[in-house]
C-alpha positions as CSV (number, residue, x, y, z in Angstrom):
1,X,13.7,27.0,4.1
2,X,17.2,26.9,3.7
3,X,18.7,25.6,0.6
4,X,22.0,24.2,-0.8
5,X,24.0,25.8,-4.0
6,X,22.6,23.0,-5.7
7,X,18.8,23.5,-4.6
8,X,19.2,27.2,-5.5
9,X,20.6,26.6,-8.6
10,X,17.5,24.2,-9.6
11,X,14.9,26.2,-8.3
12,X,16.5,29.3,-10.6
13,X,16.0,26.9,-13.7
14,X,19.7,25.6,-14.0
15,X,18.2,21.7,-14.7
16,X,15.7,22.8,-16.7
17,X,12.2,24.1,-16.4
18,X,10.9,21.0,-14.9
19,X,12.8,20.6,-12.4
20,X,12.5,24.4,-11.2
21,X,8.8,23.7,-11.0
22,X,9.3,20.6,-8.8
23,X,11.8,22.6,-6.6
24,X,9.0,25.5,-6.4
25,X,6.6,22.4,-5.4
26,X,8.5,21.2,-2.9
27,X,9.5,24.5,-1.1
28,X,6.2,25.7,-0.6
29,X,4.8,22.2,0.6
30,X,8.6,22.1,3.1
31,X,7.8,25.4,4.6
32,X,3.9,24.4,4.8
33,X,5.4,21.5,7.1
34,X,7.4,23.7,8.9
35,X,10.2,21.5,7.2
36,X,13.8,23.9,7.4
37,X,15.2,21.7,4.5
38,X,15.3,19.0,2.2
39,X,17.1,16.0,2.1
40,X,18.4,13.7,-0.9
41,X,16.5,10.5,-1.9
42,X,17.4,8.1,-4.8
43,X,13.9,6.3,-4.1
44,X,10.3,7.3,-5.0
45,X,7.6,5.5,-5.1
46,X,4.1,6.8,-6.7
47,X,1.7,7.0,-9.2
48,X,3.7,9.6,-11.1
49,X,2.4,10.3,-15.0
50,X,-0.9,8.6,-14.2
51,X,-4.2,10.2,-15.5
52,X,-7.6,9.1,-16.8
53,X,-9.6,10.0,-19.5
54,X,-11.6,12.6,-17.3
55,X,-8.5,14.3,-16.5
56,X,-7.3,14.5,-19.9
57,X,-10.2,16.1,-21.4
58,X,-10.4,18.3,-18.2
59,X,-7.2,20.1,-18.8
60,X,-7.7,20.2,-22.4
61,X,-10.6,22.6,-21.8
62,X,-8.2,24.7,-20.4
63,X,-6.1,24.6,-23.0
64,X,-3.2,22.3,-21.9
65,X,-2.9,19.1,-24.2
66,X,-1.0,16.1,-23.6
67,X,0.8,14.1,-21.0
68,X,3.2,16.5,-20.1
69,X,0.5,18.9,-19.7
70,X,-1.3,16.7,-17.4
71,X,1.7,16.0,-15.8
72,X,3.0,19.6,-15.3
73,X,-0.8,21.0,-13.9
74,X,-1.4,17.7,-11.7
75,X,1.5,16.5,-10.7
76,X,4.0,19.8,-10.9
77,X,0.8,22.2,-9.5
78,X,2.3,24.3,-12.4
79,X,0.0,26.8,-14.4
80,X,2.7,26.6,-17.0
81,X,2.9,23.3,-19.4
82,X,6.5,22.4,-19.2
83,X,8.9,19.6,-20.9
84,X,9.2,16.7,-18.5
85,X,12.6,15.4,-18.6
86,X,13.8,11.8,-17.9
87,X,13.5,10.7,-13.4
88,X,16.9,12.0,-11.6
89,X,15.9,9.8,-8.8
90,X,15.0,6.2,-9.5
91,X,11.1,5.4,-9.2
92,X,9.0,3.4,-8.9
93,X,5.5,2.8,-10.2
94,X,2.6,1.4,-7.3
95,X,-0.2,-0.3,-7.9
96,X,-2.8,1.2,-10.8
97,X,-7.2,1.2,-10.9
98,X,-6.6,-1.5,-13.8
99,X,-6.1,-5.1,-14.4
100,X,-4.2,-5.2,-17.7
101,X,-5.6,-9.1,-18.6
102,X,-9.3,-8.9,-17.4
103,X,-10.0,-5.6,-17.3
104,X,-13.7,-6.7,-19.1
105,X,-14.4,-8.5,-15.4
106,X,-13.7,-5.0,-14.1
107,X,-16.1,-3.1,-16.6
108,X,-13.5,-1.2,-17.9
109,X,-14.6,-0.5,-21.7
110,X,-11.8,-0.9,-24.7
111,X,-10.9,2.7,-25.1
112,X,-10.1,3.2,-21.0
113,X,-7.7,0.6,-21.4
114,X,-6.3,1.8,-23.9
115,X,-5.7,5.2,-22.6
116,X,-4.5,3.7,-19.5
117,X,-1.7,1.4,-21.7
118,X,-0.6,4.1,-23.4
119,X,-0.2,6.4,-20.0
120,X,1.7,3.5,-18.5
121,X,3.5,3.8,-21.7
122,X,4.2,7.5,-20.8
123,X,5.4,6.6,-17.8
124,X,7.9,4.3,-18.3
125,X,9.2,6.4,-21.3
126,X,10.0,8.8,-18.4
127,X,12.2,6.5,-16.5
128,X,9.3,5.5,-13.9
129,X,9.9,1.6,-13.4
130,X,6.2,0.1,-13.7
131,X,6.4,-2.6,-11.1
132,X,2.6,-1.8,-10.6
133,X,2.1,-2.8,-6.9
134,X,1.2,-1.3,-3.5
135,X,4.6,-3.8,-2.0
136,X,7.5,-2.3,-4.2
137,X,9.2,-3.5,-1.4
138,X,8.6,-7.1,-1.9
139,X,8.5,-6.5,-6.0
140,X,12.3,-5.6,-6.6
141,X,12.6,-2.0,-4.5
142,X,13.9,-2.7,-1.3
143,X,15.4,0.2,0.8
144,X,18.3,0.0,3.8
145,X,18.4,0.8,7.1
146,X,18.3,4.7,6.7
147,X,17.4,5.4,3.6
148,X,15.4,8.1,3.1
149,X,12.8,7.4,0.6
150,X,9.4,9.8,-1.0
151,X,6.8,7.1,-0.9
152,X,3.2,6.8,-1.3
153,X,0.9,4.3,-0.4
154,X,0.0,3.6,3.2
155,X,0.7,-0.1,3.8
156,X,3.9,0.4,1.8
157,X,5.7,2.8,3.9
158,X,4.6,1.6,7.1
159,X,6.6,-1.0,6.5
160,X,9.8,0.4,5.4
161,X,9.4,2.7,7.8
162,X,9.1,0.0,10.5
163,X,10.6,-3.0,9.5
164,X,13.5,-2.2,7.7
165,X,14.0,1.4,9.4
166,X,14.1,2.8,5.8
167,X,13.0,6.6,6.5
168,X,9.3,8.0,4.3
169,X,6.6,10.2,5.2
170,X,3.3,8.8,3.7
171,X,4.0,11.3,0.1
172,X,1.2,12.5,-2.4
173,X,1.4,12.4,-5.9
174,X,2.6,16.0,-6.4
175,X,5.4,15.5,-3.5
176,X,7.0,12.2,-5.1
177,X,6.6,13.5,-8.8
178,X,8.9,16.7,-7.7
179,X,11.1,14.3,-5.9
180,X,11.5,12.4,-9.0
181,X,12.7,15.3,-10.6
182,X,15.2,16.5,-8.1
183,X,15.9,13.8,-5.9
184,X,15.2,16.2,-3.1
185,X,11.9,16.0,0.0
186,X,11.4,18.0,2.5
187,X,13.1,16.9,6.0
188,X,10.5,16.5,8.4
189,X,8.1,13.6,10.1
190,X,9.8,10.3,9.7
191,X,13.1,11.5,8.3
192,X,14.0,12.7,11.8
193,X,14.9,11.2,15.0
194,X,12.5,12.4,16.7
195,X,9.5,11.8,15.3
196,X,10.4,7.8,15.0
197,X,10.3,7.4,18.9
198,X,7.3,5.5,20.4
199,X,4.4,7.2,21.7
200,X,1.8,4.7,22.9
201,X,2.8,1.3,24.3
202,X,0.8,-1.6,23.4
203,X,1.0,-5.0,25.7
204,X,0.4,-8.3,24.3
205,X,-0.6,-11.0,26.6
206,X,-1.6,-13.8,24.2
207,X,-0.2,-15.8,21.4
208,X,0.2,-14.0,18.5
209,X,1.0,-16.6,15.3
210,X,-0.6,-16.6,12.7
211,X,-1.3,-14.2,9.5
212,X,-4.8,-13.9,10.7
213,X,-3.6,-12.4,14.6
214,X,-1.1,-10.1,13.0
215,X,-3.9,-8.4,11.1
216,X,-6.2,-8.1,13.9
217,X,-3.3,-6.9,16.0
218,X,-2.5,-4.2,13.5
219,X,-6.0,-3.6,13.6
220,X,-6.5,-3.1,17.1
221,X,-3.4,-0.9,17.6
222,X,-4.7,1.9,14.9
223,X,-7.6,2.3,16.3
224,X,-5.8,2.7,19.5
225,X,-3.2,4.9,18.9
226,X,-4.4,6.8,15.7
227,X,-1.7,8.2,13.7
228,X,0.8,7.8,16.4
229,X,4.1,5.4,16.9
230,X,3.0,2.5,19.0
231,X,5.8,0.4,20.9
232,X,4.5,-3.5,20.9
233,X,5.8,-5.7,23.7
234,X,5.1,-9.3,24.3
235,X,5.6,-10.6,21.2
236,X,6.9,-14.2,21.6
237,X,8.0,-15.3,18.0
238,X,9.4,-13.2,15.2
239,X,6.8,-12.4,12.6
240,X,7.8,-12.9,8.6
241,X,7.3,-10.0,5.9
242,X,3.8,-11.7,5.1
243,X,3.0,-11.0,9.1
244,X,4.2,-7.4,9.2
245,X,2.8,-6.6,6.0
246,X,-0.5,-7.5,7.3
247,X,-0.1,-5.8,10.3
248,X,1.1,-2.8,8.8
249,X,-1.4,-2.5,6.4
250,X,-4.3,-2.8,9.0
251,X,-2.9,-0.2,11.8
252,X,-2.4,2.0,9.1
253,X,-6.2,1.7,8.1
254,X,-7.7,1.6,11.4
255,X,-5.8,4.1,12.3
256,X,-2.8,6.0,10.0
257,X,0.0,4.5,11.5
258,X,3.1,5.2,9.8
259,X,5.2,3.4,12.1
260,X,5.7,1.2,14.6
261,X,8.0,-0.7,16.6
262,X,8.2,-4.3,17.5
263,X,10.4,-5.0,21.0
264,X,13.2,-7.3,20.3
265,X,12.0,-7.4,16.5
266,X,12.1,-4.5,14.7
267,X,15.3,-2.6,13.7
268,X,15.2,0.4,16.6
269,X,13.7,-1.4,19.3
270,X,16.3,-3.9,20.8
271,X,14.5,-2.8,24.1
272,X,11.5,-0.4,25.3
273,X,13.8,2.1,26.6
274,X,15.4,2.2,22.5
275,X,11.8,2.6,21.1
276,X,10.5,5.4,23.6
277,X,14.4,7.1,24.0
278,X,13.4,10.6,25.7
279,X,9.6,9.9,25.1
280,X,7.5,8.5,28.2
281,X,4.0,6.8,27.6
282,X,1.5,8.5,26.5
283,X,-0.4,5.6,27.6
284,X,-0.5,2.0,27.6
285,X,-3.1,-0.7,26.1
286,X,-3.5,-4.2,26.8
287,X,-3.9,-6.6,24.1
288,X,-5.7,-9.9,25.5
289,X,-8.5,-12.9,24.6
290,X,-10.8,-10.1,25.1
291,X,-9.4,-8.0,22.7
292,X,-8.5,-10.2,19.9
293,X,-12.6,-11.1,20.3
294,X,-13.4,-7.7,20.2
295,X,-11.4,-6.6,16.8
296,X,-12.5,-9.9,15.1
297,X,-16.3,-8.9,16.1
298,X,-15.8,-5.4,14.9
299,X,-14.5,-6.5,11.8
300,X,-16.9,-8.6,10.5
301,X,-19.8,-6.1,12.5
302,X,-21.4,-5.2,9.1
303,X,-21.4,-8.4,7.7
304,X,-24.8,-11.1,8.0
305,X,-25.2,-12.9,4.7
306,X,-23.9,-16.5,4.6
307,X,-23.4,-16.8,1.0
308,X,-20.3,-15.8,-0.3
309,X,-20.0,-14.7,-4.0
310,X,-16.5,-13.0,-3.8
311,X,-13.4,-14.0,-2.2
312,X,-11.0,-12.0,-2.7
313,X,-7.2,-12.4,-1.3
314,X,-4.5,-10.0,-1.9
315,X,-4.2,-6.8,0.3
316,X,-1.6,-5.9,0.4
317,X,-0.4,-7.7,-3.1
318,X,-0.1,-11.2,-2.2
319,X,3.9,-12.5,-2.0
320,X,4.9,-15.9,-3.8
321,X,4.5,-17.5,-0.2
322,X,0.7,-16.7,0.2
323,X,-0.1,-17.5,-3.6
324,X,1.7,-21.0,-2.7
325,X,-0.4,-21.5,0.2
326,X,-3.9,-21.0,-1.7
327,X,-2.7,-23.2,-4.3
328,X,-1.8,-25.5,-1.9
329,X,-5.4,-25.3,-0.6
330,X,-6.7,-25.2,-3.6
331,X,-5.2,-28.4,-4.8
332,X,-7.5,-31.0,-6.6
333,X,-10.5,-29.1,-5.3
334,X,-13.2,-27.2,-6.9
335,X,-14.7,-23.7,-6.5
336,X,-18.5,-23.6,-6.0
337,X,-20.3,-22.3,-9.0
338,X,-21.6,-19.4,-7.2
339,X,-18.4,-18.1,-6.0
340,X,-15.3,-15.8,-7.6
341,X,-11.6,-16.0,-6.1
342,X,-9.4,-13.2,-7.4
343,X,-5.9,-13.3,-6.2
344,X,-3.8,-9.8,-6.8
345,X,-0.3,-10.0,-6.5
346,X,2.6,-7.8,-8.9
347,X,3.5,-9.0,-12.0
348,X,7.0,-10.8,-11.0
349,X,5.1,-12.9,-8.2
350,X,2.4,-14.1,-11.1
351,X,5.6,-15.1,-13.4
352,X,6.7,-17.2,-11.0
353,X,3.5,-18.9,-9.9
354,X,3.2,-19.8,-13.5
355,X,6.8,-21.7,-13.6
356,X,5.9,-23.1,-10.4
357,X,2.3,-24.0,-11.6
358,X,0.7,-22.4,-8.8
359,X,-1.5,-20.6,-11.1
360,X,-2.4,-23.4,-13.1
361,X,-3.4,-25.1,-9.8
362,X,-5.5,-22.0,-8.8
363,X,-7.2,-21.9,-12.5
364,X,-8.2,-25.1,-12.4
365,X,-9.6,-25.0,-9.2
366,X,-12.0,-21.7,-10.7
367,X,-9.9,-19.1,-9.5
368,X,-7.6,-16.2,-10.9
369,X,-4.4,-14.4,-10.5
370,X,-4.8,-11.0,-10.6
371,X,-1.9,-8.5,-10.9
372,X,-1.6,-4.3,-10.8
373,X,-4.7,-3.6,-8.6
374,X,-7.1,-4.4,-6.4
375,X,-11.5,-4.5,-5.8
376,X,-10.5,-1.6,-3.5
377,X,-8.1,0.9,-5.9
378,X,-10.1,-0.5,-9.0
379,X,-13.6,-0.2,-6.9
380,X,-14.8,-3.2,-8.7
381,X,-15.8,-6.9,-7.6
382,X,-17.1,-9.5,-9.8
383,X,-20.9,-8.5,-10.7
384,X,-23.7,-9.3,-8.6
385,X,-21.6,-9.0,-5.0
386,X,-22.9,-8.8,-2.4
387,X,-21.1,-10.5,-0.1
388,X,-17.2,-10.8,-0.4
389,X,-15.0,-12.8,2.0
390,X,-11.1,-11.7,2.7
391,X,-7.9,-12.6,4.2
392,X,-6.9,-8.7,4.9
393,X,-8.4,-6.4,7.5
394,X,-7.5,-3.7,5.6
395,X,-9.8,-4.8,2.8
396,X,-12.2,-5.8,5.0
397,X,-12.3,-1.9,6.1
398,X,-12.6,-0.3,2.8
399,X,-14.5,-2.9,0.6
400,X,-17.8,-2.1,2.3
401,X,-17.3,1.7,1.4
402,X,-15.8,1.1,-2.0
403,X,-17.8,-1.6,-3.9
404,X,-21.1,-1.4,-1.3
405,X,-20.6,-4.7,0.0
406,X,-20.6,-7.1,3.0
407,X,-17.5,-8.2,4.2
408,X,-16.2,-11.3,6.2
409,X,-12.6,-11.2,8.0
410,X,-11.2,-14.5,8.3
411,X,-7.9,-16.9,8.1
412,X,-6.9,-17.7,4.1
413,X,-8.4,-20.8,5.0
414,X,-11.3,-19.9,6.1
415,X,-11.9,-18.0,2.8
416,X,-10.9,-20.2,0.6
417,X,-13.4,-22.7,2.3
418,X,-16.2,-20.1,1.2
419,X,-14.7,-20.3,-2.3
420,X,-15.2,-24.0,-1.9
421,X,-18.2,-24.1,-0.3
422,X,-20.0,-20.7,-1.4
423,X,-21.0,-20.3,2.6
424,X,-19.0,-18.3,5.3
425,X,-18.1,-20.8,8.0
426,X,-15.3,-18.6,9.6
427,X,-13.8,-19.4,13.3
428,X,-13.9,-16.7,15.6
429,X,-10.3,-16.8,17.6
């Protein structure tokens, strides 16, 4: 891997320890990827300086005590403990396994969450900006057209990726910690040309509108394509953030997409030709009535019982738009007495549903505003679950394999009528 003055200079210990561990980290995972160099980023987004009581005592057994000793085994893959300096790059916390205000509804005993506050602590102390969700992106960290970012979390950078043409690879821990010491990843996947053409091309022949369509879309195209760059054509209106964050999310859980392109929508696909450039077709699916039937079906394939005890809304983190609609639906109605609604959404969203009293409206209906996780990153519903309801086809995916539970796919109304009601009565499209 070839490396700047600047690059040599850290990796030979000229910024510190630290950093010379991160640049170690980062050269052996470039050349891994066949990656010839790095390139600069000024945005990372992670779970950097997080650990759990099972990791601390684990690397206390070896010897190595404290956050920074955690943080320099973990996240640094460094045998030596090391000092861990202040972020050179600005970052970005994502979303965490626990809800700071109800973290008893999670089963989270007293002295978790207090390990967990004071590793957030930790965290921030090292310049890491807790904005605690898996949509930085909506919560305060937008990137340009461009901009190459180290990211982590799937539904996150399939979306930058795609709709703003911000440039990420889908980064682990290790990858975005050393990038926040060095504002350096390697150049390689997304962050070239190349590998940002379309592959497959998708054709959609029906009406797609709603949230609900986008997700089973998304849904249908990662299981089609896999972890390649589908071109979408058809698409007759121009979907909002909440719409490509829902199809973002799901392609990228059906399938791994990490980008995509929407003709005439998205930022490098004025036309087909622009998506494919010197790519041809790999192949090309249709996306009809029959298919929209067949996601929705295979979505809810594994789910039978009628009554609901869980709806839960949120995934990706919900934006101030969707916590306005449930509140709206929620208005001067009651949940049934046999059924939870959790809403997760970041912390800034929740402040404002207070001022707006959004959340006041949702409370007093029976539900909740959730912020910093999710059932699925948290791997906890309300007890007793067996049968959850949700807005998200990527929930819908991983809920059943998290929490062991049936899960309905449907429209936010149609869940929050099973809050209402405590039966699914969801419309197949």
């Amino acid at each position: 891997m070839e490396l700047t003055a600047e690059e040599k200079a850290m990796l030979d210990g000229a910024e510190g320890p630290a950093a010379a561990k991160a640049m170690d980290l980062l050269v052996r995972y470039g050349e891994a990827l066949g990656a010839d160099r790095l390139v600069e980023t000024n945005n990372v987004a992670g779970v950097i300086g997080s650990s759990t009581p099972f990791m601390a005592d684990y690397y206390a057994e070896q010897g190595a005590v404290g956050r920074d000793a955690i943080f320099s085994r973990f996240d640094l893959d460094s045998d030596e403990v090391v000092d861990i300096p202040q972020a050179k790059a600005f970052t970005c916390h994502l979303q965490t396994r626990v809800e700071p205000n109800n973290s008893a509804m999670f089963g989270l005993p007293d002295a978790a969450l207090k390990y967990h506050q004071e590793t957030q602590e930790y965290s921030a102390s090292k310049g890491v900006n807790m904005l605690n969700t898996c949509t930085p992106h909506a919560a305060g960290n937008t990137p340009v057209k461009g901009e190459h970012c180290a990211w982590m979390e799937s539904s996150a950078v399939v979306y930058i990726n795609s709709v703003i043409g911000a440039r990420s690879n889908t980064e682990g821990r290790e990858s975005a910690a050393a990038a926040m010491l060095t504002r350096r990843i390697p150049y390689w996947g997304f962050h070239t040309d190349a590998a940002r053409l379309g592959q497959y091309r998708v054709d959609v022949e029906i009406d797609v509108d709603s949230v609900m369509d986008w997700g089973m879309l998304g849904y249908y195209v990662g299981n089609c394509v896999g972890e390649s760059v589908p071109v979408i054509t058809g698409i007759k209106m121009t979907p909002n953030l909440v719409r490509h964050k829902h199809f973002g999310a799901a392609a990228a859980s059906s399938g791994g997409v990490e980008m995509y392109h929407v003709v005439g929508v998205t930022p490098d696909a004025d036309t087909v030709e622009e998506a494919f450039g010197s790519n041809k077709p790999k192949e090309t699916f249709k996306y009809g009535k029959a298919e929209m039937k067949a996601t929705y079906e295979n979505l809810n394939a594994k789910a039978t019982g009628t009554d609901v005890d869980y709806v839960m809304l949120g995934c990706p983190h919900y934006t101030i738009e969707q916590v306005w609609e449930a509140a709206r639906l929620l208005d001067g109605k009651k949940i049934s007495g046999n059924t939870r609604l959790w809403i997760f959404t970041n912390q800034s969203v929740k402040q404002v549903a207070v001022r707006n009293g959004y959340a006041r409206t949702i409370e007093k209906a029976g539900g909740l505003i959730m912020t910093d996780t999710c059932s699925a990153m948290a791997a906890a519903a309300p007890k007793g679950t067996k049968v959850a309801a949700t807005d998200s086809a990527k929930q819908t995916h991983y809920l059943p394999a998290i929490v062991g539970v049936e899960a309905w796919f449907g429209s936010t109304e149609d869940c929050i009528n099973a809050a209402l009601s405590g039966k699914w009565q969801g419309k197949a499209p």
